[in-house]
N, C-alpha and C positions, 0 to 999 in steps of 0.2 A: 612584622605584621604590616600589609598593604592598608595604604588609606583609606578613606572613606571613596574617596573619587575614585579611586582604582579600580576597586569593587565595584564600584556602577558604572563605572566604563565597561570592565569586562564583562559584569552580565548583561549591560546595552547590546557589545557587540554580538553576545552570544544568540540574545534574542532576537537580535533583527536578521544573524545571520540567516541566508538562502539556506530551502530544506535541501538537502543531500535529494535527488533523483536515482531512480534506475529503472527500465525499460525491461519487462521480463514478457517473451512469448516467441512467436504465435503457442505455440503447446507448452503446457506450464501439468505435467502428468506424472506416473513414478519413472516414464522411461526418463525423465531430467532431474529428478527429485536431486538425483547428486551434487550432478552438474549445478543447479540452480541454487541448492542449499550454501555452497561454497562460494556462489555469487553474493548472495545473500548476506553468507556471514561473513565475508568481507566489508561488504560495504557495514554493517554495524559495526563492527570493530573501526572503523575508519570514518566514522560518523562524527564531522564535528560542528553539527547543528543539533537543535533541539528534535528535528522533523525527519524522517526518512522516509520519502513519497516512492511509490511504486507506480509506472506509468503500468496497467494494464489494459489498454486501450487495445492493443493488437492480441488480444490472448483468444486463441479461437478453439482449443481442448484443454481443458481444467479438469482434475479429479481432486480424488480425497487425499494423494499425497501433497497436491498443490495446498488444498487446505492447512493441513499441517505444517506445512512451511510456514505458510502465513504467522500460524498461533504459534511454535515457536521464534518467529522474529518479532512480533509484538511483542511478546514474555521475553525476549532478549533485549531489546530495545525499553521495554518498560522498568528492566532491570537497571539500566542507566538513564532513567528518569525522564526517557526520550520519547515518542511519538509514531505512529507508524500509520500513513495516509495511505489510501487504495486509490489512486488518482486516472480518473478516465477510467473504470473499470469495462469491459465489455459485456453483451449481455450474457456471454457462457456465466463469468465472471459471478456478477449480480443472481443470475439463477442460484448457480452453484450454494453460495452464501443463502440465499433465503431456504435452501434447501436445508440445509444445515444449523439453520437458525442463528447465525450468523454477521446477518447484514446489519445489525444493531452493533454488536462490538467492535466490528472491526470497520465503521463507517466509511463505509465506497463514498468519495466524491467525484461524481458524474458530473460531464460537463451541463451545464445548462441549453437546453435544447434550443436549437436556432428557429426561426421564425419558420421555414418550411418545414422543421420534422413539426412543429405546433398543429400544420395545417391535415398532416399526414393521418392516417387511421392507426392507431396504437397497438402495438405489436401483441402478439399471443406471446403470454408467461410459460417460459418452455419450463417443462414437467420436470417434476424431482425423478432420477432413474436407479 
């Protein structure tokens, strides 16, 4: 049986370790659903941080199989007790999700707007299709 220190070294480590990344786009649709599902479930399987952040920043066509993807990787991820971040979403992205009702669970973290978008006129909320 590990000692007391052991135990709280390794959950220190685990905790502070960096979240796992991955980079998914510019089209994130069923024509990749495959392709992107097996990226996917790689990197969960190979997750050895608490956190698996998804850079969506560059994603410029999103559908309902991209949805999918999503909620079975957080239901994957959730399943080993882990996290699944929407980091930089873009606005396909954010739409999509509010369309769906969505952007509550599966919480997009957008960067914080830089001082010139502040001064900018605020984009139109592109339409649920």
């Amino acid at each position: 049986m590990p000692e007391a220190e052991e135990v709280d070294e390794s959950v220190a480590r685990e905790a502070s370790a960096a979240p796992a990344s991955l980079a998914l786009g510019p089209e994130l649709t069923i024509a990749q659903a495959a392709e992107q599902h097996q990226r996917l479930l790689e990197a969960v399987q190979g997750l050895e941080s608490s956190v698996l952040r998804l850079d969506l920043s560059n994603v410029s066509d999103f559908d309902s199989a991209a949805i999918q993807l999503l909620l079975a990787t957080q239901r994957s991820l959730q399943d080993k007790a882990a996290e699944l971040q929407l980091h930089q979403p873009s606005a396909v992205v954010l739409a999509a999700l509010r369309c769906y009702g969505l952007d509550a669970s599966l919480k997009p973290l957008p960067l914080s707007p830089s001082p010139a978008e502040l001064e900018t006129q605020p984009q139109e909320e592109q339409p649920c299709l």
